[in-house]
C-alpha positions, -999 to 999 in steps of 0.1 A, spaced: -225 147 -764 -245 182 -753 -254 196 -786 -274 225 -767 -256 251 -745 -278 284 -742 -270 312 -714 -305 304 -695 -303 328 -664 -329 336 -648 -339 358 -618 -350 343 -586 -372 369 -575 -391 366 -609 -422 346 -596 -426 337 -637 -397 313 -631 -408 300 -598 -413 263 -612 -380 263 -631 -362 273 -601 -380 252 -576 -375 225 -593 -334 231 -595 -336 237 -563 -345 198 -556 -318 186 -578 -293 209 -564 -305 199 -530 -303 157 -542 -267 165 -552 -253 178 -523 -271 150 -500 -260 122 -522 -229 129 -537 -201 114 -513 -175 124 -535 -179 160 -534 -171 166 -497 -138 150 -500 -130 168 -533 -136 203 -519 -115 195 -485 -78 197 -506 -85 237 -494 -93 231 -454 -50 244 -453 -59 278 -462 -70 283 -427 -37 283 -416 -24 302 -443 -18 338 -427 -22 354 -463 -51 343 -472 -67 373 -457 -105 368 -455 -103 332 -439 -81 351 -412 -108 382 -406 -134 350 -405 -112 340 -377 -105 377 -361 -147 376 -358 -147 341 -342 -130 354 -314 -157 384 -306 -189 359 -308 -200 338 -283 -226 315 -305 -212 308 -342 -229 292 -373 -212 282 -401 -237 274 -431 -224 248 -453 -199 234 -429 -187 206 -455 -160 189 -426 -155 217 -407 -120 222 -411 -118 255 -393 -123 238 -361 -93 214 -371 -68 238 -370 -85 259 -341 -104 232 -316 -108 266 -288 -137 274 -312 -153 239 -308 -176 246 -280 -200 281 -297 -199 261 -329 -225 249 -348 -225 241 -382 -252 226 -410 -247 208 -440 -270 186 -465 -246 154 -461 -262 131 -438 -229 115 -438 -208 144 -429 -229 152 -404 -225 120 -389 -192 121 -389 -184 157 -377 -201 148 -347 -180 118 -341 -145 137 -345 -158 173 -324 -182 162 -299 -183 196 -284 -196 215 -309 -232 214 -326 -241 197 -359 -270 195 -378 -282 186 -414 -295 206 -437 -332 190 -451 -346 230 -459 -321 249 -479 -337 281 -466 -351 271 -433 -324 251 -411 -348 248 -384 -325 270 -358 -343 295 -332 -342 331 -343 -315 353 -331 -294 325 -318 -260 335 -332 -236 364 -327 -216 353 -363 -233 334 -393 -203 332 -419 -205 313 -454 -173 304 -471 -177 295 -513 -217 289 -506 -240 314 -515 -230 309 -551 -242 276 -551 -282 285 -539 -313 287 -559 -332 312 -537 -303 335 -525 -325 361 -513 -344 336 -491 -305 322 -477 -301 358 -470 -331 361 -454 -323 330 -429 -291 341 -425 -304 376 -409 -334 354 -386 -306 335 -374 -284 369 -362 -284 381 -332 -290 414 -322 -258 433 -337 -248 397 -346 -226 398 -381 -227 384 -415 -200 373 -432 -199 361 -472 -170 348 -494 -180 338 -528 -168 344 -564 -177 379 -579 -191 361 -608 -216 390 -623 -187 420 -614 -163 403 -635 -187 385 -665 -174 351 -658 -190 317 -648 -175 282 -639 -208 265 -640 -218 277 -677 -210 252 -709 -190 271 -735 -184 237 -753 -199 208 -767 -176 180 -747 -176 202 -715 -137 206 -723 -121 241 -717 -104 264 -749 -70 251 -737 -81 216 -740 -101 220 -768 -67 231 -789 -44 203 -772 -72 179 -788 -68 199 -821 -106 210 -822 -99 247 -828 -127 257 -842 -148 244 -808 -121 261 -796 -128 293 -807 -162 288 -801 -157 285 -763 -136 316 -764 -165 332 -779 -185 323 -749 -164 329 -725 -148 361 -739 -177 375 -753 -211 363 -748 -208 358 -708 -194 391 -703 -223 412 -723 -250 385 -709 -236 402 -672 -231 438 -682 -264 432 -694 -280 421 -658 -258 442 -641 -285 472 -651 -314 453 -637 -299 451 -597 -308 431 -575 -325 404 -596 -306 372 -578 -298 357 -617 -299 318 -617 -281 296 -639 -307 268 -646 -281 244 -672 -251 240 -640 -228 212 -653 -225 196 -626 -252 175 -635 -238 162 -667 -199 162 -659 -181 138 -645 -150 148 -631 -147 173 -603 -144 216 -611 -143 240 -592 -177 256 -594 -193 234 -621 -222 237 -596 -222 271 -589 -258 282 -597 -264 320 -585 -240 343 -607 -226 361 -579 -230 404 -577 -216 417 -546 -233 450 -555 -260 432 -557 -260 418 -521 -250 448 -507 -285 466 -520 -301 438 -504 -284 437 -475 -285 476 -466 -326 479 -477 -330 451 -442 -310 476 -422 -277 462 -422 -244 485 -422 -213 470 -445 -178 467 -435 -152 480 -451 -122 462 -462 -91 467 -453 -70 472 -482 -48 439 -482 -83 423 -482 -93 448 -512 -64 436 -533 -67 400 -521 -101 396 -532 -96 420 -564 -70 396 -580 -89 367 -576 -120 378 -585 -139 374 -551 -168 388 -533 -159 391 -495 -184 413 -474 -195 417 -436 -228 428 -423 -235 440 -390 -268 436 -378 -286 471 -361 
């Protein structure tokens, strides 16, 4: 039983918090390597590549088409090149997963695999890629100014960014934060009868999470870390219990435009796609 469940963010860039972070980082890192489980968990979504309304997974696919070299970061088992093998031959993609590294190769030989052993240096040559694209990863780094930062060495030329993610900061909300003392959500809190823990993680998530981000939403960009993920001490599978960096994309974008980058626009079926569920989609072209 968790008796202690503080809102401990932190920013990244604040060298004050440089152990703290650092040593996340290595846990995070140890989870992803050695946690079989978690590969197969997240691969129920690998059909929304062929879903033709899920819109940013389809402009992913519009960009594939224009690059010659692609890199997909966090490449989990690759299921984009499942449903499209043409893309199989200018594709190479990194994980931490020995295993699914290993086995990616085995089922598409032609493309390039590698494992991840740096989570900000992947040990790629500069400028080697016309499209670096993350799908649901950024959220879960440490240092995401230094993943930015290796995304951008690894670009090409007029190469091109692209990040999906949760919009955790915009909308004051975050999977990876307890609200409760059994981990349980309000809803199952009140189908077990404890109410009043109940309300308590209402309060959370209604009320302190959302004034704890229009609070660090003055203080742009700061990269704010969660340092208490539960993923450590949950034990069933979440979506985002290990989400980590509490996702702005205001915050990106400054980033991303003060290292000479110009932003896509959206089109608008992308604006309300990503609006109603809360998402964070965003391209970068490279000058």
């Amino acid at each position: 039983m968790i008796k202690k469940y503080d809102i401990e963010w932190v920013s990244s860039i604040d060298a004050s918090n440089k152990e703290k972070l650092e040593a996340l980082s290595n846990r995070m890192r140890n989870f992803y390597a050695t946690n079989s489980s978690y590969y197969a968990d997240i691969a129920d979504s690998e059909s929304l590549w062929i879903d033709e309304n899920y819109f940013p997974l389809q402009e992913i696919l519009n960009n594939t088409q224009k690059a010659s070299n692609i890199l997909e970061i966090g490449c989990g088992q690759s299921p984009i090149l499942k449903f499209y093998p043409d893309l199989k031959s200018k594709y190479t993609g990194i994980d931490f997963s020995n295993y699914i590294i290993s086995d990616n190769k085995k089922r598409f030989p032609e493309a390039e695999f590698y494992q991840i052993l740096d989570p900000y240096n992947y040990s790629l040559v500069s400028g080697s890629f016309d499209l670096v694209f993350s799908i649901f990863v950024i959220e879960h780094t440490v240092f995401p100014q230094k993943f930015l930062e290796e995304c951008i060495r690894l670009l090409k030329p007029n190469g091109r960014l692209i990040i999906l993610a949760p919009s955790y900061l915009d909308y004051g909300t975050l999977a990876s934060q307890q609200t409760s003392p059994d981990l349980s959500s309000g809803r199952e809190l009140i189908k077990k009868g404890k109410f009043f823990s109940a309300l308590r993680a209402g309060f959370y998530s209604k009320v302190l999470i959302p004034i704890k981000s229009r609070s660090l939403k003055k203080h742009l960009p700061g990269f704010y870390i969660n340092l208490n993920p539960i993923c450590f001490i949950i034990n069933q599978f979440r979506p985002d219990v290990d989400a980590v960096y509490i996702v702005s994309e205001k915050e990106i974008e400054l980033y991303m435009k003060s290292r000479g980058f110009q932003k896509k626009k959206n089109s608008q079926k992308i604006k309300n796609f990503i609006t109603n569920r809360r998402l964070c989609f965003q391209i970068y072209k490279k000058g």
